[in-house]
TORVOTI-621215 format. One record per residue: residue number from 1; residue in one letter; z, y, x of N, C-alpha, C in turn. Coordinates in nm, 4 decimals. Each point is the difference from the previous one (the first is absolute). Last residue first. Layout:
BEGIN
PT  resi  resn      n.c3      n.c2      n.c1     ca.c3     ca.c2     ca.c1      c.c3      c.c2      c.c1
PT   NUM     A         Z         Y         X         Z         Y         X         Z         Y         X
...
//
This chain:
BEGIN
PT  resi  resn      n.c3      n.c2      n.c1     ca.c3     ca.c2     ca.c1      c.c3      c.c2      c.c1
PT   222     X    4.5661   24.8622   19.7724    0.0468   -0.0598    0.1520    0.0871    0.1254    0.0496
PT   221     X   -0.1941    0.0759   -0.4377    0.1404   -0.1212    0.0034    0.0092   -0.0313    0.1233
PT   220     X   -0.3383    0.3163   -0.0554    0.1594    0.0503   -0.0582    0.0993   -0.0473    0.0088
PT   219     X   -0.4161   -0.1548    0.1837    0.0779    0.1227    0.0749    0.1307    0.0523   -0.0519
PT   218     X   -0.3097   -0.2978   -0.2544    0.0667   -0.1024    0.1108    0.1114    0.1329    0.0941
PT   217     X   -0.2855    0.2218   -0.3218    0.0647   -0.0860   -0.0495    0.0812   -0.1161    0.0689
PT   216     X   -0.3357    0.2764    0.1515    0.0914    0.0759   -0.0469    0.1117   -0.0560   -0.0231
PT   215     X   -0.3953   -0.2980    0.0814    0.0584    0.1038    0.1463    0.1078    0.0629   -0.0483
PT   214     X   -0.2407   -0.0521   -0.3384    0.0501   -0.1564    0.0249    0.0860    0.0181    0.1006
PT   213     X   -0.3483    0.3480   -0.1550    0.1683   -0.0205   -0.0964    0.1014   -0.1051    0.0434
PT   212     X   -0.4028    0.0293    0.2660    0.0767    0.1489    0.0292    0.1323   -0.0358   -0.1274
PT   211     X   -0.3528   -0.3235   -0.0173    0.0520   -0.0466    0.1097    0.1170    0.1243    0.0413
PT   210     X   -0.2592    0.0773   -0.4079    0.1037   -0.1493   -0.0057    0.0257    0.0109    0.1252
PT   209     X   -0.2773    0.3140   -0.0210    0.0792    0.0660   -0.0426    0.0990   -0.1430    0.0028
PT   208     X   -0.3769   -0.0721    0.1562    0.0786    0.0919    0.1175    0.1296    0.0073   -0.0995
PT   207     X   -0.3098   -0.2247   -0.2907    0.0213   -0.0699    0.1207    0.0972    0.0788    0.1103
PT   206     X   -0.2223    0.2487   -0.3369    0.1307   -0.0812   -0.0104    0.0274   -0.1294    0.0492
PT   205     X   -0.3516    0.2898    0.1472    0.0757    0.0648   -0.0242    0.1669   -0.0426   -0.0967
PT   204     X   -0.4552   -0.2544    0.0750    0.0758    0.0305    0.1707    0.0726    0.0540   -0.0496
PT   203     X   -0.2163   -0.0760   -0.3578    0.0940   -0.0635    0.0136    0.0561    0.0262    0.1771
PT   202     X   -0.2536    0.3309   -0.2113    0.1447   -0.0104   -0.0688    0.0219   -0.1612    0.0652
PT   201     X   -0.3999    0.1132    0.1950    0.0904    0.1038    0.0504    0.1429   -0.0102   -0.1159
PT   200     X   -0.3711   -0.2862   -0.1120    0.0598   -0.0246    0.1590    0.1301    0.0730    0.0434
PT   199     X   -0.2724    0.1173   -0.4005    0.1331   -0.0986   -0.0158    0.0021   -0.0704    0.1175
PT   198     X   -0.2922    0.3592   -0.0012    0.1004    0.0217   -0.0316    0.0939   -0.0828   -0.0004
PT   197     X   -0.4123   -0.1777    0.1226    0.0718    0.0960    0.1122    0.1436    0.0934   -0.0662
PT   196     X   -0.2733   -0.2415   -0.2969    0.0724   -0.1232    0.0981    0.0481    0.1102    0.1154
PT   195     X   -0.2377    0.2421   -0.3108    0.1206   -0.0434   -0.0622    0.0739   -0.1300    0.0880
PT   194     X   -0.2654    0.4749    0.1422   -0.0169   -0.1095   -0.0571    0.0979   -0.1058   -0.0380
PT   193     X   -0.0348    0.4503    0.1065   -0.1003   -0.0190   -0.1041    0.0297   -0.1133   -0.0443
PT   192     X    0.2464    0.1333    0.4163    0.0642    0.0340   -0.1478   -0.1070   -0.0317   -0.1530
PT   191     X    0.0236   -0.1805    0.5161   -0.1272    0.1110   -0.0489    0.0575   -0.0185   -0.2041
PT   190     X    0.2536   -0.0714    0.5754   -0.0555   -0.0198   -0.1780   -0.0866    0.0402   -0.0197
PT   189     X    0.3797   -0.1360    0.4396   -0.1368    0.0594   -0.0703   -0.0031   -0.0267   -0.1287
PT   188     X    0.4910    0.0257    0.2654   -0.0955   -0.1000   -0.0574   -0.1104    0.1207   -0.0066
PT   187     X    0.5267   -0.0159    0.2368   -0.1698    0.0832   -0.0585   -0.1017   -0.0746    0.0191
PT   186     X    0.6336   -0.0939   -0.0122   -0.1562   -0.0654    0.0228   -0.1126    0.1116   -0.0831
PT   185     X    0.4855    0.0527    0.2642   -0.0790    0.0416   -0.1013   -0.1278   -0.0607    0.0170
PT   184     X    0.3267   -0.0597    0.3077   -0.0556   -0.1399   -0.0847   -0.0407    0.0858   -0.1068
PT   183     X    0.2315    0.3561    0.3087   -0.0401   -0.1542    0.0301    0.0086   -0.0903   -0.1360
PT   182     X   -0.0524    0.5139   -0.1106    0.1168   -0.1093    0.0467   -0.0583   -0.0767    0.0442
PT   181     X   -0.3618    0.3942   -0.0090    0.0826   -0.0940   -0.1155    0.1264   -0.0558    0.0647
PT   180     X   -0.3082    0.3728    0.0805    0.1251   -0.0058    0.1183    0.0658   -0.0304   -0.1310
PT   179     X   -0.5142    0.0740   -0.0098    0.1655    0.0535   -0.1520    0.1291   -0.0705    0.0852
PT   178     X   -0.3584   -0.0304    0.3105    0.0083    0.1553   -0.0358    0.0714   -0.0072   -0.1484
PT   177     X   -0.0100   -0.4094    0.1904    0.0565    0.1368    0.0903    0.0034    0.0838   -0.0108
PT   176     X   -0.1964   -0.3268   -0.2736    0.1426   -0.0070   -0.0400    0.0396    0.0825    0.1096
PT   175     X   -0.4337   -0.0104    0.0171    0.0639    0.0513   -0.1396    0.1440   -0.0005   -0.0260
PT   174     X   -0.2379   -0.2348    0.3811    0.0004    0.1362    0.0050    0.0725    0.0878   -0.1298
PT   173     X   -0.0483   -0.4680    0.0245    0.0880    0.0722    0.1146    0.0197    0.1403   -0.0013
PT   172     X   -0.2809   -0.2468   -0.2530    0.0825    0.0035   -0.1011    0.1192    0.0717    0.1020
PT   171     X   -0.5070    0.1802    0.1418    0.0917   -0.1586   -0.0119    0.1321   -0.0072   -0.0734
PT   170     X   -0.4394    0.3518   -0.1061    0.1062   -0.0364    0.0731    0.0456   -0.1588    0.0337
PT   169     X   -0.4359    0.3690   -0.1425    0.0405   -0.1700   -0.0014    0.1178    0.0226    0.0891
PT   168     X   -0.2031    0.3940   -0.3385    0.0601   -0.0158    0.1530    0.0181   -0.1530   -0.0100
PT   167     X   -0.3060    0.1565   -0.4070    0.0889   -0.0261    0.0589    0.0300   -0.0351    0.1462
PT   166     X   -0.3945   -0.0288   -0.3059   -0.0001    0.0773    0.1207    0.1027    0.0316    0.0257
PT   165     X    0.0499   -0.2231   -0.4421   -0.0726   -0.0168    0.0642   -0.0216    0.1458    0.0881
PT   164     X    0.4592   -0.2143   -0.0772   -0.1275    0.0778   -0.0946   -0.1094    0.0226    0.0758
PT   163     X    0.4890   -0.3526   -0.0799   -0.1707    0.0018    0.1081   -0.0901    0.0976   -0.1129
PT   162     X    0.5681   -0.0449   -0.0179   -0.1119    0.0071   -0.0836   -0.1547   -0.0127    0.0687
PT   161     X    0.5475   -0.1585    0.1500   -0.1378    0.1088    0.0616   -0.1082   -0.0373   -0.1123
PT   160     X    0.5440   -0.1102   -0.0241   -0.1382   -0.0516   -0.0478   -0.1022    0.1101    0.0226
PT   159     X    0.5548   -0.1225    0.1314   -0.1243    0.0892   -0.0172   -0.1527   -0.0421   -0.0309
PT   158     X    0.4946   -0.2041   -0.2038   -0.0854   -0.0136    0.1430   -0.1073    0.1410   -0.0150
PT   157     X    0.6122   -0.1039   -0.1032   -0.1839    0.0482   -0.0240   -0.0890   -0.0513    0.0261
PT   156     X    0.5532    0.0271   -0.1470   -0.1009   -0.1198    0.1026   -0.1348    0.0979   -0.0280
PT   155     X    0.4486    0.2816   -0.0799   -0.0725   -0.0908   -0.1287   -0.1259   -0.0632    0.0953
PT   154     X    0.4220    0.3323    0.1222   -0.0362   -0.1347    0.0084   -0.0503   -0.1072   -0.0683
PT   153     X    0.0453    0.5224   -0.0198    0.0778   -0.1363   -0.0272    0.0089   -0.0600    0.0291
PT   152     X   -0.2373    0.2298    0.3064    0.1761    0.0573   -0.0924    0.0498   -0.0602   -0.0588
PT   151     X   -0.4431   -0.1139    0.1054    0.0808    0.0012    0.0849    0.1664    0.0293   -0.0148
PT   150     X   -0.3447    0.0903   -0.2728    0.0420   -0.1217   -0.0490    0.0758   -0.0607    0.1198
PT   149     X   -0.1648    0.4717   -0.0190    0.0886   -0.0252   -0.1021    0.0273   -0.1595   -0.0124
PT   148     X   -0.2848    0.1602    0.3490    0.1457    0.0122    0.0007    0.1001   -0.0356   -0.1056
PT   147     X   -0.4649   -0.0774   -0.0118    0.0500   -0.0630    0.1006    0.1329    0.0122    0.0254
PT   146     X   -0.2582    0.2706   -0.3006    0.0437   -0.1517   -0.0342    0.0276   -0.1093    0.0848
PT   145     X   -0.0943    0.4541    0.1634    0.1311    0.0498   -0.0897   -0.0424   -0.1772   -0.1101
PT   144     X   -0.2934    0.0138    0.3758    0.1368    0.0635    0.0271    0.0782   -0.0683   -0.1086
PT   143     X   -0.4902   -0.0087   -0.0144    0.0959   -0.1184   -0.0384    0.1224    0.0695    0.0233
PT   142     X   -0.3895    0.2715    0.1084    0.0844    0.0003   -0.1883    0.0989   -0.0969   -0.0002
PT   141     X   -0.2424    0.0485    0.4030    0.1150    0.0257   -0.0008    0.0631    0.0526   -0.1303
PT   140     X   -0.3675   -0.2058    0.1424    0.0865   -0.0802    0.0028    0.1317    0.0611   -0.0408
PT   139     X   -0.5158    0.0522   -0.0735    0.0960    0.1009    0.0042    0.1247   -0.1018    0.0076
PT   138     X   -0.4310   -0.1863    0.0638   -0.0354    0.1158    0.0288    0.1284    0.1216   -0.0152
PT   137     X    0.0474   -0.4598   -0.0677   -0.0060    0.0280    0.1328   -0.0357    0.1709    0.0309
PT   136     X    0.2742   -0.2273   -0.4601   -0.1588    0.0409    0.0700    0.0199    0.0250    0.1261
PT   135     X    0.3266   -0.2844   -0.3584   -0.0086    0.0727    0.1907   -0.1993    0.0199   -0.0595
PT   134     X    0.4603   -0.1939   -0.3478   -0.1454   -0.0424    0.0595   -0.0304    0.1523    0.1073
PT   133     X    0.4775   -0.2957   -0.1226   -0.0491    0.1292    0.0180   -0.1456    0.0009    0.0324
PT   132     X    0.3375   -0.3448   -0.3011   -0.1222    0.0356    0.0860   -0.0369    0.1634    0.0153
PT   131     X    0.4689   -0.3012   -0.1056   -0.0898    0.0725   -0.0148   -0.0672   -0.0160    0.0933
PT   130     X    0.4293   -0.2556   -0.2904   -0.1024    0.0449    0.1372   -0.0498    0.0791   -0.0475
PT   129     X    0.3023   -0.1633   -0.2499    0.0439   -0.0787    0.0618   -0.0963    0.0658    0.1180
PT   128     X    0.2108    0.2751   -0.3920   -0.0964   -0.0463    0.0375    0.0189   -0.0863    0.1452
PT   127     X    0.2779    0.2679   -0.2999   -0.0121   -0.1066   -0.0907   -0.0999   -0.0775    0.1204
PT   126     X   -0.0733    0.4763   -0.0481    0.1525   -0.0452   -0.0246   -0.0266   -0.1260   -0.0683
PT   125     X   -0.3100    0.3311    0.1373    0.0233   -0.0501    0.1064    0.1458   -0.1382   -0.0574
PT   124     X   -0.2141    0.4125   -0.2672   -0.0961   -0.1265   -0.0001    0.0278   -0.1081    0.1359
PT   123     X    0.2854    0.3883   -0.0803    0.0076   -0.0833   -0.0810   -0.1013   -0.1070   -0.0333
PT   122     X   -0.0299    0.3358    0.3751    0.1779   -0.1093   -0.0341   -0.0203   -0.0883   -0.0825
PT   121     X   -0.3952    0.2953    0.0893   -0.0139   -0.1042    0.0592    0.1638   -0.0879   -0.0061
PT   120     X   -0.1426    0.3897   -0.1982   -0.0079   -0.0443   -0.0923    0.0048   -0.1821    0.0592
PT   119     X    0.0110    0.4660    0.1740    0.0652   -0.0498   -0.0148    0.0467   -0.1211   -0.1331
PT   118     X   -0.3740    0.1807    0.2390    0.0226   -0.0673    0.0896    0.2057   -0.0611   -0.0673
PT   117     X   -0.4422    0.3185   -0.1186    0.0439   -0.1234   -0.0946    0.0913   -0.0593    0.0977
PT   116     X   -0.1984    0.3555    0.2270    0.0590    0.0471   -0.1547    0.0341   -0.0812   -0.0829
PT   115     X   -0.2531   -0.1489    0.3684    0.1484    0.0478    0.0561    0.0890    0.0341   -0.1286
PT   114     X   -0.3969   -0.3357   -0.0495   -0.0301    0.1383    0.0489    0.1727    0.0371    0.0078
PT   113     X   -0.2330   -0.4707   -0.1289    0.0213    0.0716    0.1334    0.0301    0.1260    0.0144
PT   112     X    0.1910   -0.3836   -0.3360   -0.1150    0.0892    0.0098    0.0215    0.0971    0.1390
PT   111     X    0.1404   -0.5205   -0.1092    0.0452    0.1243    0.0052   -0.0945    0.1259   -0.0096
PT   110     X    0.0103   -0.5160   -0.2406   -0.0918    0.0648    0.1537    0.0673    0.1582   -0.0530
PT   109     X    0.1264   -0.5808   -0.1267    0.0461    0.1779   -0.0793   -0.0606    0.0884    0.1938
PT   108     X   -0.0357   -0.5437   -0.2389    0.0087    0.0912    0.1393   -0.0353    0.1250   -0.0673
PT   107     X    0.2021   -0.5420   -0.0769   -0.0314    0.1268   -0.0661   -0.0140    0.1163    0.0939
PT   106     X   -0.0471   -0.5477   -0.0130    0.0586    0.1393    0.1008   -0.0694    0.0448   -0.0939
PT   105     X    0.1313   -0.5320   -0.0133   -0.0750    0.1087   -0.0988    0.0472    0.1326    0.0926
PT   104     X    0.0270   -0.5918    0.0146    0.0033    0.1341    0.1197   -0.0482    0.0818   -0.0771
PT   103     X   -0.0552   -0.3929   -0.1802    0.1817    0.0025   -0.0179    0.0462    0.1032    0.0965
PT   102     X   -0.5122   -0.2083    0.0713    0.0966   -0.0180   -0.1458    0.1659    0.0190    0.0302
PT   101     X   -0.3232    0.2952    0.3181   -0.0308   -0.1124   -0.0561    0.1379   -0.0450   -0.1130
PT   100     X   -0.0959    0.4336    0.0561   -0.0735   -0.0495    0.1560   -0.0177   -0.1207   -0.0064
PT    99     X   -0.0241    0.3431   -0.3976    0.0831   -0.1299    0.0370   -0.0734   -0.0495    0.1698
PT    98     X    0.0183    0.5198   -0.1910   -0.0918   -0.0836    0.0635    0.0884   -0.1410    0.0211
PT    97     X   -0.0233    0.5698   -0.2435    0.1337   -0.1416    0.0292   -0.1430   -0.0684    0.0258
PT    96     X    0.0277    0.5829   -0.0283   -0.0633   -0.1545   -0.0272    0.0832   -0.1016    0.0421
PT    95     X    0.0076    0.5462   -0.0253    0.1174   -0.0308    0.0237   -0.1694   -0.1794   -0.0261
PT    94     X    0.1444    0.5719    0.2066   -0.1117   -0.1071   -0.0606    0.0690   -0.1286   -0.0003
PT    93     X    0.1915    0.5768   -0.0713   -0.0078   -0.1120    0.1047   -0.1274   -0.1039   -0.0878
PT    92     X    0.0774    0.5152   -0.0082    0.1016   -0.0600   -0.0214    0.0392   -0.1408    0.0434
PT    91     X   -0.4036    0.2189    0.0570    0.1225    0.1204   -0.0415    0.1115   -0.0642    0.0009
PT    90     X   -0.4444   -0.0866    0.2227    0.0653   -0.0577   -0.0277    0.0809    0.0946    0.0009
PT    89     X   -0.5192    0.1837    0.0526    0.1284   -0.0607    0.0735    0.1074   -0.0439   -0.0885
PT    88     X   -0.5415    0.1204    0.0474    0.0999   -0.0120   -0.0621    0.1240   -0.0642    0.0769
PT    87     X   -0.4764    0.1050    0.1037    0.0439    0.1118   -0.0362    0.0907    0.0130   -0.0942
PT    86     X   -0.2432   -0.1627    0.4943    0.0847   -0.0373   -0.0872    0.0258    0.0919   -0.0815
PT    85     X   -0.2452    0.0299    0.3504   -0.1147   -0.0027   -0.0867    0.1772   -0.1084   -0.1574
PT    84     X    0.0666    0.1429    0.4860   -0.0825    0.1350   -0.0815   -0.0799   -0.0188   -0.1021
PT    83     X    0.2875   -0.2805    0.3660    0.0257   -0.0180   -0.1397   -0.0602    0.1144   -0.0841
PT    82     X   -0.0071   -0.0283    0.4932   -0.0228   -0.1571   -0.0372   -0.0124   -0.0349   -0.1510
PT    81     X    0.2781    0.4726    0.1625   -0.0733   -0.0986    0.0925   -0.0273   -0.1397   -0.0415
PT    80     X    0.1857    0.4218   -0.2147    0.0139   -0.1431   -0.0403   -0.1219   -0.0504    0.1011
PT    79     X    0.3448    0.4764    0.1291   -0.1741   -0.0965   -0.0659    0.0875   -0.1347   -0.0565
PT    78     X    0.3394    0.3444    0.0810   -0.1450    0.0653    0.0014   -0.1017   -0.0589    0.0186
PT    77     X    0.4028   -0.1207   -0.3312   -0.0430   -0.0135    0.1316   -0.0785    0.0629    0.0699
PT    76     X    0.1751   -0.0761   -0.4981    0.0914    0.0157    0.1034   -0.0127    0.0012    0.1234
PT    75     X   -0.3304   -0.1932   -0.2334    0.0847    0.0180   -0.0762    0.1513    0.0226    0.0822
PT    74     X   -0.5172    0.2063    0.1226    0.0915   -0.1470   -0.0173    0.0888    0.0148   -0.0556
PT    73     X   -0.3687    0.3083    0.0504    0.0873    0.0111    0.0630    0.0819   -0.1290    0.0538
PT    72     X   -0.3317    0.0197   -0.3898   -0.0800    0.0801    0.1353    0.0724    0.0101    0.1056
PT    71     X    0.1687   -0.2116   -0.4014   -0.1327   -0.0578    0.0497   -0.0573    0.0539    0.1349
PT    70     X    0.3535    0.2108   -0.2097    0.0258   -0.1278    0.0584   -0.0973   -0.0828    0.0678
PT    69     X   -0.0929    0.4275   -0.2662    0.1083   -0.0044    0.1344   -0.0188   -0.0852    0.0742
PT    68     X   -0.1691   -0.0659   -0.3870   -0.1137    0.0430    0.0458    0.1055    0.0674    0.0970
PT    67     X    0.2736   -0.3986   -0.1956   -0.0490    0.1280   -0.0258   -0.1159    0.0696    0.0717
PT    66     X    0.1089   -0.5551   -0.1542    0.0158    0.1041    0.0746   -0.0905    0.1657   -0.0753
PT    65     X    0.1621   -0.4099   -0.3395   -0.1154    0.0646    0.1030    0.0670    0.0804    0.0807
PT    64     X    0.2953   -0.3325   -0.1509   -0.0607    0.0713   -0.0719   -0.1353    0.0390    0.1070
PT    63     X    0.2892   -0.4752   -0.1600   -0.0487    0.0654    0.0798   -0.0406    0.1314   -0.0789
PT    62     X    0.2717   -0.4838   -0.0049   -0.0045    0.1410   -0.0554   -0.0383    0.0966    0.0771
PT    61     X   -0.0632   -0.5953   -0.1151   -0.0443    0.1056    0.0646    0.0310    0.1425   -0.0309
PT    60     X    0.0224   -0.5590   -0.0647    0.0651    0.1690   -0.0754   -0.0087    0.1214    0.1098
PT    59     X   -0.2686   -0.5061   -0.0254    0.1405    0.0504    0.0618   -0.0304    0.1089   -0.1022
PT    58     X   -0.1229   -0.4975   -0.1894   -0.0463    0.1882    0.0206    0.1098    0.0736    0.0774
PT    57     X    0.0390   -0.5053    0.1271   -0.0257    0.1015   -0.1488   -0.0362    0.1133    0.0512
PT    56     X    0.0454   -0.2986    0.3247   -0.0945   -0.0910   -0.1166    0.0390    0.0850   -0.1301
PT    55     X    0.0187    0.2329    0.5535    0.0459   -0.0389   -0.1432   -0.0744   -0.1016   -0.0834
PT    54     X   -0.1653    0.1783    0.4497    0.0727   -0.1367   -0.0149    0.0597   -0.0234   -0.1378
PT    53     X   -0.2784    0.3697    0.1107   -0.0589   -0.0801    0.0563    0.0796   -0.1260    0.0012
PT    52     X    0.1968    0.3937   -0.1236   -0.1122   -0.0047   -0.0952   -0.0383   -0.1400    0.0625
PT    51     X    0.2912    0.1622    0.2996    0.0767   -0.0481   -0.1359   -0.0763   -0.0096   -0.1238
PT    50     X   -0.1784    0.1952    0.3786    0.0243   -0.1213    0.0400    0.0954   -0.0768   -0.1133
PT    49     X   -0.1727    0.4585   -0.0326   -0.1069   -0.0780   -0.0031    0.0197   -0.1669    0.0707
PT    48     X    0.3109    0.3400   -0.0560   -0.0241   -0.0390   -0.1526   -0.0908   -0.0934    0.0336
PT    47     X    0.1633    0.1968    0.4235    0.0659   -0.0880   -0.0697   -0.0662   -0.0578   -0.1606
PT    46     X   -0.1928    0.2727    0.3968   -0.0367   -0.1560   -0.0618    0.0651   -0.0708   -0.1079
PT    45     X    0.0115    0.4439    0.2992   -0.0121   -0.1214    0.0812   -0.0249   -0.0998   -0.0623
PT    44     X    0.0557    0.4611   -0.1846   -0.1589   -0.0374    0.0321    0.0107   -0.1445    0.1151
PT    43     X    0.4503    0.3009    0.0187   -0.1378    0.0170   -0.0957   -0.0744   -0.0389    0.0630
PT    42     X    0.3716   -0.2671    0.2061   -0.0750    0.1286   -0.0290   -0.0749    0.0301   -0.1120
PT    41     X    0.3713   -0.4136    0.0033   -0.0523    0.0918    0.0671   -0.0614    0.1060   -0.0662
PT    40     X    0.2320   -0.5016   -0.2052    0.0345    0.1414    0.0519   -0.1216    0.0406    0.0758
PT    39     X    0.2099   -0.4015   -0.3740   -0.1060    0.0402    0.0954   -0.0461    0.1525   -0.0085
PT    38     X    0.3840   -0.4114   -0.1399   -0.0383    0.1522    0.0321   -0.1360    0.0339    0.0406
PT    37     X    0.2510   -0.4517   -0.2415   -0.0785    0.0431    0.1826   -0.0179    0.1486   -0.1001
PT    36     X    0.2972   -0.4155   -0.2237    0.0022    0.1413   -0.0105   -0.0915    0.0526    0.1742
PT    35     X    0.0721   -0.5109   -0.3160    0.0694    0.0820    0.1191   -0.1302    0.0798    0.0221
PT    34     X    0.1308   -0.4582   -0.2649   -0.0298    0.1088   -0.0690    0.0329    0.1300    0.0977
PT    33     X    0.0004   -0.6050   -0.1276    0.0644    0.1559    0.0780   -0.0850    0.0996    0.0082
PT    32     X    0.1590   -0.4624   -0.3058   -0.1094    0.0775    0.0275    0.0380    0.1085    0.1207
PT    31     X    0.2150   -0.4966   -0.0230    0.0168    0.1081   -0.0675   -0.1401    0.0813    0.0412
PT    30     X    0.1378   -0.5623    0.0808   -0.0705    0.1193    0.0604    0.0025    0.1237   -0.1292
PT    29     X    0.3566   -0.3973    0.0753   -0.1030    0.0536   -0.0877   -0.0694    0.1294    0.0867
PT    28     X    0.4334   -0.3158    0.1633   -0.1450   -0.0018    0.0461   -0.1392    0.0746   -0.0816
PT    27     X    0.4858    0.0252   -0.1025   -0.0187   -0.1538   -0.0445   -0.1130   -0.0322    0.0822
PT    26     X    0.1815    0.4395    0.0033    0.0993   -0.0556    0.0635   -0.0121   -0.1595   -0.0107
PT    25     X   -0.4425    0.3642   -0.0123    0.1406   -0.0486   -0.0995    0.1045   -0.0555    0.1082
PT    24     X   -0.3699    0.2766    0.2267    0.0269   -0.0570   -0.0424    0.1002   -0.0561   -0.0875
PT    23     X   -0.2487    0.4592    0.2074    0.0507   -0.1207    0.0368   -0.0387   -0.1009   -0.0700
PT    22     X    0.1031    0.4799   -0.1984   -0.0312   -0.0470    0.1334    0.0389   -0.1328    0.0372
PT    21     X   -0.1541    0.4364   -0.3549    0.0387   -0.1374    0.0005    0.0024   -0.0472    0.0846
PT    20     X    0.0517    0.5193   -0.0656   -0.0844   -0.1208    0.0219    0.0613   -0.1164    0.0213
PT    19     X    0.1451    0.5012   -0.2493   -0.0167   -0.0220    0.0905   -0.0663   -0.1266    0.0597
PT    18     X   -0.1193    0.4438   -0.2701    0.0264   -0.1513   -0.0264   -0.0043   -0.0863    0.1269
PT    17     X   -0.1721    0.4543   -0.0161    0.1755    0.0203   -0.0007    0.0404   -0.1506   -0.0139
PT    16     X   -0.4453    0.1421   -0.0298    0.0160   -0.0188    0.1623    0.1629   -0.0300   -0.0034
PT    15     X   -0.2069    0.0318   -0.4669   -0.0199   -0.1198    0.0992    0.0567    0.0236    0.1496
PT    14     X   -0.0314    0.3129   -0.3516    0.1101   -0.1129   -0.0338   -0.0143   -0.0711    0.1112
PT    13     X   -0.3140    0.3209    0.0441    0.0919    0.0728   -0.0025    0.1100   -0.0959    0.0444
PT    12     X   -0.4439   -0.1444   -0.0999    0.0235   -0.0079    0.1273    0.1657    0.0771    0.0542
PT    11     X   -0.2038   -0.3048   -0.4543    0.0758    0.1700    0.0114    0.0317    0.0059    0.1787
PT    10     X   -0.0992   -0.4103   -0.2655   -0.0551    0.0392    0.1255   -0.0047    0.1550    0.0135
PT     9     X    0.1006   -0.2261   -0.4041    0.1064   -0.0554    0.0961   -0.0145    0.0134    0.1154
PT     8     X   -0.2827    0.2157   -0.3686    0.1268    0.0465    0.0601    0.0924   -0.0766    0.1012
PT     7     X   -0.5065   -0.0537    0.0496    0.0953   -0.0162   -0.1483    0.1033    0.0699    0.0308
PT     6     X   -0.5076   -0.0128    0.2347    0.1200    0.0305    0.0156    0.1342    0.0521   -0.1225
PT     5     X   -0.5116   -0.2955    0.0755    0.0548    0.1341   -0.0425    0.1327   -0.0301    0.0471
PT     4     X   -0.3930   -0.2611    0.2968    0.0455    0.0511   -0.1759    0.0887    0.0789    0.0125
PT     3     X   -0.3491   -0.3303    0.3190    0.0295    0.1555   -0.0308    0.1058   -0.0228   -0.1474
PT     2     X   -0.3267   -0.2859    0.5127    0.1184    0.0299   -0.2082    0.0324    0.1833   -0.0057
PT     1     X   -0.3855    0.0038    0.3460    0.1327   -0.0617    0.0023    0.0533   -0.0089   -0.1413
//
């Protein structure tokens, strides 16, 4: 995939706070736009490795090595079921930009999974038009606590089931019953490696999020 360096004007810090160009001029001029996806869940569900797989720059990646604890225990858990051969985890967050097409640009900032970083999830949340919560079948129930937190706010989502191989096969039915999503939470498949299956899953994901901000918005004024 392209690739290049990351300048200061792409300071993932500066950037999530800048707020986005929207729309159109008042003369008809098409403007650039520029909008903020999250991408949330469990340790070891995918996130870096799906924000690697779609970025056209070098993502930024802050990772440390797990501990000979961690590794053997989980990070905060008593197994890493599915994930025993992972031996780094996201400290702070992951961040790559992907033009979806000309005058559509998403910047996507990936939460780090482990509980002990968890409060670090406000401020990488602020500003943001959606999120992707990515889902292992084999542990669904890491999604919870990013299911809830965007529930609370009210920040649009979709769930994105990561396909690992010998993975539980669910139906998107099933997944959204057992994370007991809201009606019209849309759960999509993936395979986070790859890069048309990633940028499937961001544009479904601001697609929901336009039709959920839009909905909002008619609600206020009707």
């Amino acid at each position: 995939m392209p690739s290049e360096s990351i300048d200061s004007d792409e300071n993932p810090r500066a950037t999530h706070r800048a707020p986005a160009n929207v729309g159109r001029t008042m003369i008809g001029e098409d403007i650039a736009l520029t909008l903020k996806i999250v991408v949330a869940g469990g340790f070891g569900a995918g996130k870096s490795t799906l924000i690697g797989s779609v970025s056209e720059i070098r993502p930024l990646h802050s990772e440390e090595e797990l501990s000979e604890r961690e590794t053997e225990r989980g990070p905060g858990r008593g197994d890493i079921g599915g994930v025993e051969r992972k031996t780094s985890t996201t400290v702070a967050m992951d961040f790559g930009r992907i033009t979806v097409h000309s005058g559509l640009s998403l910047l996507l900032f990936g939460t780090p999974g482990q509980d002990r970083f968890r409060f670090l999830w406000e401020e990488l949340c602020e500003g943001a038009l959606a999120a992707v919560v990515l889902a292992d079948t084999r542990r669904l129930e890491d999604c919870f606590a990013a299911v809830d937190h965007f529930e609370r706010r009210r920040i649009p989502f979709v769930v994105a089931v990561n396909r690992f191989p010998g993975a539980p096969d669910h139906s998107e039915h099933d997944v959204a019953q057992a994370l007991d999503l809201d009606g019209g939470t849309p759960v999509v498949f993936c395979d986070a490696r790859d890069r048309a299956s990633g940028k499937e899953v961001l544009i479904r994901t601001v697609e929901y999020a336009g039709r959920m901000h839009t909905a909002r918005l008619l609600a206020s004024v009707g």
